[in-house]
C-alpha positions in Angstrom: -41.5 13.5 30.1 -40.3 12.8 26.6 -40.5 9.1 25.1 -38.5 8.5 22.1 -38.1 4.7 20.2 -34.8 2.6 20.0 -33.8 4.2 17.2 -34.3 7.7 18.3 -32.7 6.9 21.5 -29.7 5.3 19.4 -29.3 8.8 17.6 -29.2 10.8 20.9 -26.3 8.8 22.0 -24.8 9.1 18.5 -25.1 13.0 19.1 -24.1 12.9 22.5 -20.7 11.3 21.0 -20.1 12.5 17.9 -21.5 15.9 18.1 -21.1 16.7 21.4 -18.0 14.8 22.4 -18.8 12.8 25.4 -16.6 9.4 25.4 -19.3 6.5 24.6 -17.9 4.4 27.8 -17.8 7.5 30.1 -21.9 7.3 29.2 -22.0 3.5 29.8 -20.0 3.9 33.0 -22.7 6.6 34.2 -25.2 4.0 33.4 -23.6 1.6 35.6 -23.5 3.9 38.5 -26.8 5.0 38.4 -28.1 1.2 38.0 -25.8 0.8 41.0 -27.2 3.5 43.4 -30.5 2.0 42.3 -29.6 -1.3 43.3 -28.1 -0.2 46.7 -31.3 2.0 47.3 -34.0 -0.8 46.3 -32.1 -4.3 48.2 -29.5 -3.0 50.4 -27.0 -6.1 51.7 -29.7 -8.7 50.3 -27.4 -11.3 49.3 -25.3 -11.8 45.7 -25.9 -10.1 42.1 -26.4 -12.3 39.3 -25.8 -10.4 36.0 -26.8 -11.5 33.1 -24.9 -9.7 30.6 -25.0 -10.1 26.5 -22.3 -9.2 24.6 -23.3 -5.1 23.4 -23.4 -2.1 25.1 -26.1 -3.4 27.2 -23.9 -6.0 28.8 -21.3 -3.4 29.2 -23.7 -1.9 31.3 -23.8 -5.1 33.4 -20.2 -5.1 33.6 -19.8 -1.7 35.5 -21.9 -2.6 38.1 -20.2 -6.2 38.3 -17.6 -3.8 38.7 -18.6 -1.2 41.2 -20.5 -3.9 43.5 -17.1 -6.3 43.8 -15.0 -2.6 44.8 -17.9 -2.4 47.5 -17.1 -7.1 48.1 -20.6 -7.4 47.2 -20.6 -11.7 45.5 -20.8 -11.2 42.1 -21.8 -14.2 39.9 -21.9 -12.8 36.2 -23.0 -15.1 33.3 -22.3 -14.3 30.1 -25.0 -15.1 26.9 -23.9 -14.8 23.0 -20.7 -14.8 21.1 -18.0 -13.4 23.2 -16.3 -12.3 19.7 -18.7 -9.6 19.6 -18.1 -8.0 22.8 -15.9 -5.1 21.6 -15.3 -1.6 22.2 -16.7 0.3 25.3 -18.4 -3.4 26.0 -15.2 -4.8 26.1 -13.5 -2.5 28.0 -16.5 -2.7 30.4 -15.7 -6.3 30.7 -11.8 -5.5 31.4 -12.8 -3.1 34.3 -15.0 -6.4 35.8 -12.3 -8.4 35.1 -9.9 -6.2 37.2 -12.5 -6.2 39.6 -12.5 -9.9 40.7 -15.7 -10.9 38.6 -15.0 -13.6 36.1 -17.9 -14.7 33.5 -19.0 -17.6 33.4 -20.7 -18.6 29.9 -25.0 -19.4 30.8 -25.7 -23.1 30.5 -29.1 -23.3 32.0 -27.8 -24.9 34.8 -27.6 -22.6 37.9 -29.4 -22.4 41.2 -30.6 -19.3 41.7 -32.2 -19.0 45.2 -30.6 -15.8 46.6 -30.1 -12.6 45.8 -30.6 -9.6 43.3 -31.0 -10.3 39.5 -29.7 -7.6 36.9 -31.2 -8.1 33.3 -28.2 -6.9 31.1 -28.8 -9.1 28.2 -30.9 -7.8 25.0 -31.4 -4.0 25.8 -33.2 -2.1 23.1 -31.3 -4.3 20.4 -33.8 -6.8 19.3 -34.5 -6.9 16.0 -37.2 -10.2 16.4 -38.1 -12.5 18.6 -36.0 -13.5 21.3 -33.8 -16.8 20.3 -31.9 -19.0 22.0 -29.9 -19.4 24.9 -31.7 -15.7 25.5 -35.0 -17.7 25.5 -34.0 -20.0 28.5 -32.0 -17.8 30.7 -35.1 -15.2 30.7 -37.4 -18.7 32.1 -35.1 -19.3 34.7 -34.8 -15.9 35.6 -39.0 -15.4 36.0 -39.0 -18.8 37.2 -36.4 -17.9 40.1 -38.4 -15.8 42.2 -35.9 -13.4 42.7 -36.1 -9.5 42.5 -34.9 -8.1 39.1 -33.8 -5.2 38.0 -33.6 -4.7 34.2 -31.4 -2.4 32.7 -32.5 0.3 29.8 -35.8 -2.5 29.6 -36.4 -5.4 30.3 -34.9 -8.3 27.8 -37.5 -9.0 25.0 -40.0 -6.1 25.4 -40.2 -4.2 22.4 -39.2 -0.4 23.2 -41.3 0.9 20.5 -44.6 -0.8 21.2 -44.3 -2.6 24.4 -45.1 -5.6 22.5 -43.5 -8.9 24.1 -41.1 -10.6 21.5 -41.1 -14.1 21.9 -40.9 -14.0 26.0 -39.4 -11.1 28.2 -37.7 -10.6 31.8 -40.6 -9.6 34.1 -38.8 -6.8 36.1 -39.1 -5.8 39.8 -37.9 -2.4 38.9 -36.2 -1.0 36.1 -33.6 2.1 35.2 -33.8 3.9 31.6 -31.4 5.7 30.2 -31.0 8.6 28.1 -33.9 8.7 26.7 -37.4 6.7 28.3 -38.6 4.5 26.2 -42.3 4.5 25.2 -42.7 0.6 24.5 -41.9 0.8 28.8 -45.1 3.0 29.6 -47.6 1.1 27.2 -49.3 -2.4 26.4 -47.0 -5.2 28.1 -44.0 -2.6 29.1 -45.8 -1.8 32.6 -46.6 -5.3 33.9 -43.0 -6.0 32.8 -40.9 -3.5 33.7 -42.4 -2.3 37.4 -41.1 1.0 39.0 -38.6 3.0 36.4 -36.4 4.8 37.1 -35.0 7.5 34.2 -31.5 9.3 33.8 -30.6 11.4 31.3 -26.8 10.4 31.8 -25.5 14.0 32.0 -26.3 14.4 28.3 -27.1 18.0 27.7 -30.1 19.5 26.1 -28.6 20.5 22.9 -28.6 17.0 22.7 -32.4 16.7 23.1 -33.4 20.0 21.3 -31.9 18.3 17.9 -34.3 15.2 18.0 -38.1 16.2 18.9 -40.0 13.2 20.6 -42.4 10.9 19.2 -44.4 10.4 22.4 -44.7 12.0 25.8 -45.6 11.3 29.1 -48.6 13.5 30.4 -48.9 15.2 34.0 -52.0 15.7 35.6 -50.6 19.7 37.4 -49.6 19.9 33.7 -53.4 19.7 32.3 -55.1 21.0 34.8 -53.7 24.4 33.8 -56.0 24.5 30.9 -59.1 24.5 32.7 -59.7 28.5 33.6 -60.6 29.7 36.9 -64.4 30.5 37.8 -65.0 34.1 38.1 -67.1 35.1 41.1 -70.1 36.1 39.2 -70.3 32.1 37.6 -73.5 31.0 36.7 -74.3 27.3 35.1 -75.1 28.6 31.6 -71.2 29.3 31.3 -70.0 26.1 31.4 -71.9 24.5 29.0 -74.9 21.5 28.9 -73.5 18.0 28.4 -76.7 15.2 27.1 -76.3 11.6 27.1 -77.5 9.5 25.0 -77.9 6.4 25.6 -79.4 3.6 28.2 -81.4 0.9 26.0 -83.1 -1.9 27.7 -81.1 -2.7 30.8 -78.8 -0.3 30.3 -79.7 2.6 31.9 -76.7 2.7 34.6 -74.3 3.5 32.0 -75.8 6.6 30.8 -76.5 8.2 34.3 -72.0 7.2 35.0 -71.5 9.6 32.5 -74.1 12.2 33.1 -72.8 11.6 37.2 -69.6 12.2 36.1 -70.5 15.0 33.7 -71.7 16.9 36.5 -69.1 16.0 39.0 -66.5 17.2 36.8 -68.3 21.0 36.5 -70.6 20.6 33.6 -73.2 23.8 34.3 -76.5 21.3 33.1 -76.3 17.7 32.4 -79.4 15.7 30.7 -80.0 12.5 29.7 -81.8 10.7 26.8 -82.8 7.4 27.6 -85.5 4.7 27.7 -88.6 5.6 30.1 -87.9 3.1 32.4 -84.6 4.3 33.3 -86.4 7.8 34.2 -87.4 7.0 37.6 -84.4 5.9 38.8 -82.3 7.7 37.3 -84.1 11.1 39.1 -83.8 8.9 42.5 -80.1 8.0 42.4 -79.2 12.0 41.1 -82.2 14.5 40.8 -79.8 17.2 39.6 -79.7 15.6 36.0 -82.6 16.2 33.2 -84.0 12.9 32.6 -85.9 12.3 29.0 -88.0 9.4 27.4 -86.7 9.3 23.9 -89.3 7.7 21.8 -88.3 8.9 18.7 -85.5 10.5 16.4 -87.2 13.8 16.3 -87.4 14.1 20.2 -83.3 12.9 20.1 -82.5 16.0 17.6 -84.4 18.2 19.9 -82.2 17.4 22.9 -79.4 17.8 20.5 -80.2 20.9 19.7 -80.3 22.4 22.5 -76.6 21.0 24.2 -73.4 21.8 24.3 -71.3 18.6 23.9 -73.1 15.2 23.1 -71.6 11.8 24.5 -73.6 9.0 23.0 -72.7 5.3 23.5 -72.7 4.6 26.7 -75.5 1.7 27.4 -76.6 2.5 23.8 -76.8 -0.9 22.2 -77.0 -1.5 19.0 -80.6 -1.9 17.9 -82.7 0.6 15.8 -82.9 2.7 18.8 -79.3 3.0 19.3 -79.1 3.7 15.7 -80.9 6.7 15.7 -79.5 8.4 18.4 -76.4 8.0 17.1 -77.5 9.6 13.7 -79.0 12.4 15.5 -76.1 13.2 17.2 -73.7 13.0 14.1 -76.0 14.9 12.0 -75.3 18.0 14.2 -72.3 19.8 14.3 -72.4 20.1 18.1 -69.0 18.7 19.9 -69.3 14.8 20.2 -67.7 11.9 22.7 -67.8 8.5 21.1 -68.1 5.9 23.2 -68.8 1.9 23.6 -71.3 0.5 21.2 -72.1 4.4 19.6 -68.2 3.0 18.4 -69.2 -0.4 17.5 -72.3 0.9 15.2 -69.7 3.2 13.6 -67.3 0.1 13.0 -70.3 -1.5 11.3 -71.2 1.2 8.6 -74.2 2.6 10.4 -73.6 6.1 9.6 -73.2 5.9 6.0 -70.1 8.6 5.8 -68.8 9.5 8.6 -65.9 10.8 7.5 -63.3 12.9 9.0 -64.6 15.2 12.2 -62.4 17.7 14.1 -64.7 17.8 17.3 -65.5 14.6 18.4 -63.1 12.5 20.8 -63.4 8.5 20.2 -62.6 6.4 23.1 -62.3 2.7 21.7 -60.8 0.2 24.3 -58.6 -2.6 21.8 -61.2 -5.1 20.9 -63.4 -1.9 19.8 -60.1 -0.2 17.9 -59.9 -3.5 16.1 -63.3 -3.2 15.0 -63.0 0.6 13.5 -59.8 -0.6 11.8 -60.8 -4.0 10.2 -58.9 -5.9 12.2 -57.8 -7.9 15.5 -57.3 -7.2 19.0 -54.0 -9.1 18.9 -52.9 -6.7 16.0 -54.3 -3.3 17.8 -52.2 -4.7 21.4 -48.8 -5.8 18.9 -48.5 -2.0 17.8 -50.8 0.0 20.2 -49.3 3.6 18.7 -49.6 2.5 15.1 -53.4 1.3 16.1 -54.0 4.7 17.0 -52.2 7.2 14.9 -54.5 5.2 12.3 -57.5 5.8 13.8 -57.0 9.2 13.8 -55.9 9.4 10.5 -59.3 7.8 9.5 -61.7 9.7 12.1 -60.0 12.5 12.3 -60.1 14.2 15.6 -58.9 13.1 19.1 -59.0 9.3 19.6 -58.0 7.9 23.0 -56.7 3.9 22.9 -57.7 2.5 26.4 -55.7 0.4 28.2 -52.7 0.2 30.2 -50.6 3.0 29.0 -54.0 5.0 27.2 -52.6 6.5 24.0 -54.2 10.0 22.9 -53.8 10.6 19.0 -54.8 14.0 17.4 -53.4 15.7 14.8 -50.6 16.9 16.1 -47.2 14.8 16.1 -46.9 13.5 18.8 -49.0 11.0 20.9 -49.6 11.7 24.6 -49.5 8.3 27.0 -51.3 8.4 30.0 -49.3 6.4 33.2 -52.5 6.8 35.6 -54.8 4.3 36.7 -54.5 0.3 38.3 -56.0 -2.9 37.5 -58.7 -2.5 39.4 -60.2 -0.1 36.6 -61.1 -3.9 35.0 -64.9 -3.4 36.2 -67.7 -2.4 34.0 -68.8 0.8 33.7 -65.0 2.8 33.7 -65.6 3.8 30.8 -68.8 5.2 30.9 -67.3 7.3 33.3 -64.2 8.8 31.3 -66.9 9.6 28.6 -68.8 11.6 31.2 -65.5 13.3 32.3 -64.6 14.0 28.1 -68.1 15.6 27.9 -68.1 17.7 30.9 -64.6 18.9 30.6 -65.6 19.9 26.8 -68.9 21.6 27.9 -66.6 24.3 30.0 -64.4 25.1 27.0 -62.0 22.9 26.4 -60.7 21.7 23.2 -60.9 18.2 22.8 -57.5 17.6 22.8 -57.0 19.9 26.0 -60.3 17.5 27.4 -58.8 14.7 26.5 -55.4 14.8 28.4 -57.2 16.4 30.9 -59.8 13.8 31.3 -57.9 11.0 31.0 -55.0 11.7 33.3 -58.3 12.8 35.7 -59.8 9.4 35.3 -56.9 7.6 36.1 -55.6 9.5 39.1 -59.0 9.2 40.6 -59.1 5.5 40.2 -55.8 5.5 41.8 -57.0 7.5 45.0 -60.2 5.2 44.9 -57.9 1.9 44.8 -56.4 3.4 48.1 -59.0 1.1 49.9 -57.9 -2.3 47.5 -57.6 -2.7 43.6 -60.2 -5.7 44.2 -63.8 -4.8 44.1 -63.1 -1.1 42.7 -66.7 0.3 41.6 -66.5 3.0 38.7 -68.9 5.0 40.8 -66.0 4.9 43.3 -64.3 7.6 41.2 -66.9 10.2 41.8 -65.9 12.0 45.0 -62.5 11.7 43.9 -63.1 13.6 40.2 -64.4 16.6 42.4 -61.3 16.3 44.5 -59.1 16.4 42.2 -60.4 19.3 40.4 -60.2 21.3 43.7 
C-alpha cells in the first residue's frame, strides 16, 4: 500500500476535485458512509454515538454519520469544538444534512458524562499545524479518560500524519478509518498504539488520481518479498547460497552471536561460522553443531575468516573494547557485503573507524537510541521524526539503513521509504535483534541485494514473531522465532 503525508493527501483530493471533477461533499459524504458501515460492523446496537466534531472537513465527516445513524434512530449526542464561523462549505452543508436529521450540536464544555456508547473522533483530522490547544486538549482527556470505544476518523486527533509524532496529547483510538490516501504518521512511532485496527478507503477516487502524485512511503507485504528470493534448483548444493560469519560474542556475550549465526542458517544460508571468544566455542558447538565455531585471538585470524565469507554481520554481542574494535575494522576493511548491528553501530557512532564513509553493501540496523548516536543527537529527536531520522542516516552511510521500532522504516537510495507493519510488543526481549541481523546476513548470502534482504528480512522477522506470540506476547524468547523463520520460507 501507498502512504502519502497531509499534504500529499490534501493534493489528491485537490485533483480528485478540480481535475477530475468529483463534488468535494460527494467525497466527504462517502467518507461518512464508509465510517458508518465501519461503525455498524465493529459495535453493532451498543448504545449512543458521541461525535466529536471540529469545525473543517473533518467534522463534516462527523456530521454524515450523525446523519446516517439518526435515519437508522441510533441516539446521537454530537458536540461541537472551535469557532462555529469557520464551519463553511461542504462542512457546513454536512452540518445542514445532521441538522435535518434530528441531531443538534451542542458546543463541548467539559462537562458530559460519558459512560455508554461508541465515540467518533471527528475533531482535528490531518489539520494540525502544532500542538493541540485548547478546548481540543480537554475533550481528547475526557474522551481516553471515558473508557469507551473510539473510532477516529482519517487519524486520530493530535497524531501527527507525517511522523506519527504525538502533538501535545492525542485520541487513543479503538479502531480507525483512512481515507483517500493512508497516512504514514498512522503505521509508525506513536500512530500504531494510537490508532488500533485501520481501516483504508480510497473513496471512489480513480487512479489517474494517484498515478499524478508518486508516494513518499509504502507499506511492505511479506507474499510481495518473498518473490525475490529464487527457487532452489534440484541439483542445490551449500556452496550456492553463500557463507554468512559472525563476528562477535565478547565476554559474556556469546548468545548473541550464535542468534544470528541460528538464524543465518535457519533462513538458508549454505555455511554459517562464527568468530568469537574461546569460551563461547563449546557451547556454541552443543546448542547447534552445524555452525563453524572459531577462537579469534587476533585481527589477523578475523581477516582470515573474512576472507573467506560471503556476507559479514558483526555486532552482535561485540562490545566495545579493543577486541570488538578489531573485528569491526577487519570486517570494514574488506569489500565483502556487511550487516551492521548493535554495538559494531555504537563503535561507528564513536569515530572508531576513522572514515567510514559512504558504502553501498552494508545494511545498518540501529534501534532509536543507537540512530541518535550515528546522528549526533537524541532519542527523543530520532522518535519526533522517525523518517527524517532515517532518510539522514542513509544519506550519511549510504546504503540500506533499517530504523527499528514499531513501524521499522527501511531507507536506501531510492525515494521512497518502505515501513514494515509486522511484529508485537513482545519483540521487547533481548536478543531480537540479534536475530534480524542473522536473517539480513543469510538472506544476502543467497543473492539478495540488500535492499531486496532487507524488506525481505524484516517483514520475515516480524511475521515470525507474530506466529511465535500466538502462545502470549509476555515471555516471547527471540529464539522463539526460529522454527517459525523456516516456516515461513516454505
Amino acid at each position: 500500500m501507498d502512504l502519502y503525508t497531509a499534504a500529499q493527501t490534501r493534493e489528491l483530493d485537490r485533483i480528485a476535485i478540480e481535475e477530475l471533477g468529483i463534488p468535494g461533499f460527494t467525497l466527504m459524504s462517502r467518507a461518512g458512509r464508509a465510517a458508518f458501515e465501519v461503525l455498524q460492523e465493529q459495535w453493532p446496537d451498543q448504545g449512543p454515538l458521541h461525535i466529536f466534531c471540529g469545525p473543517g472537513n473533518n467534522g463534516g465527516d462527523g456530521s454524515i454519520v450523525a446523519a446516517l445513524a439518526a435515519a437508522r434512530r441510533i441516539p446521537v449526542h454530537l458536540y461541537q469544538l472551535g469557532d462555529t464561523a469557520k464551519i463553511t462549505g461542504d462542512a457546513l452543508t454536512a452540518r445542514q444534512r445532521a441538522e435535518q436529521a434530528g441531531v443538534t450540536a451542542q458546543p463541548w464544555r467539559g462537562e458530559i458524562n460519558l459512560d455508554e456508547g461508541i465515540i467518533i473522533d471527528a475533531m482535528l483530522g490531518t489539520g494540525l499545524g502544532g500542538d493541540v490547544r485548547e478546548p481540543y486538549v480537554g475533550a481528547i482527556q475526557h474522551i481516553n479518560h471515558s473508557g469507551l470505544p473510539v473510532l477516529a476518523l482519517d487519524i486520530p486527533s493530535g497524531l501527527c500524519a507525517d511522523t506519527g509524532r504525538v502533538l501535545g496529547g492525542a485520541v487513543r483510538a479503538e479502531r480507525t478509518i483512512t481515507f483517500i490516501g493512508c497516512k504514514q504518521g498512522l503505521l509508525t512511532g506513536a500512530g500504531p498504539d494510537l490508532s488500533g485496527l485501520i481501516n483504508y478507503t480510497d473513496l471512489e477516487v480513480p487512479l489517474e488520481a494517484f498515478e499524478k502524485l508518486p508516494c513518499q512511503a509504502r507499506m511492505l507485504e511479506l507474499d510481495e518479498c518473498l518473490a525475490a528470493l529464487p527457487s532452489r534448483p534440484l541439483h542445490a548444493h551449500k556452496g550456492l547460497f553463500g557463507s554468512v560469519l559472525v563476528l562477535g560474542g565478547d565476554h559474556g556475550m556469546g548468545g548473541a552471536a550464535l542468534m544470528a549465526a541460528e538464524a543465518a542458517g535457519r533462513c538458508g544460508a549454505g555455511l554459517v561460522s562464527v568468530g568469537t571468544r574461546g569460551e563461547h566455542v563449546a557451547g556454541i558447538l552443543a546448542r547447534r553443531p552445524e555452525v563453524m565455531c572459531h577462537n579469534l585471538g587476533a585481527m589477523a585470524d578475523a581477516r582470515q575468516l573474512v576472507a573467506s565469507a560471503t556476507v559479514v554481520a558483526v555486532g552482535p554481542g561485540l562490545g566495545q573494547n579493543p577486541w570488538g574494535e578489531q573485528l569491526l575494522y577487519a570486517a570494514a576493511e574488506s569489500d565483502k557485503p556487511l550487516v551492521v548491528d548493535a554495538d559494531a553501530l555504537n563503535l561507528l557512532a564513536g569515530g572508531k573507524l576513522v572514515s567510514p564513509g559512504r558504502r553501498d553493501n552494508w545494511i545498518l540496523t540501529p534501534h532509536p537510541g543507537e540512530a541518535a548516536r550515528l546522528l549526533g543527537t537524541d532519542t527523543k529527536t530520532v522518535q519526533s521524526d522517525r523518517f527524517a531520522a532515517v532518510r539522514e542516516l542513509q544519506a550519511r552511510f549510504g546504503g540500506v539503513v533499517l530504523l527499528k521500532g514499531s513501524g521499522t522504516l527501511i531507507a536506501s537510495d531510492e525515494q521512497t521509504i518502505d515501513v514494515s507493519c509486522y511484529g508485537n510488543p513482545g519483540m521487547a526481549s533481548g536478543g531480537m535483534g540479534d536475530v534480524l541481523s542473522g536473517v539480513l546476513a543469510g538472506l544476502l548470502a543467497q543473492g539478495l541485494t540488500p535492499l531486496e534482504a532487507t524488506r525481505l528480512g524484516v517483514c520475515l522477522h516480524g511475521a515470525a514473531a507474530d506466529l511465535a506470540a500466538e502462545a502470549g506476547e509476555r515471555g516471547l524468547l527471540a529464539t522463539d522465532l526460529m522454527p517459525h523463520l523456516q516456516e515461513l520460507l516454505a
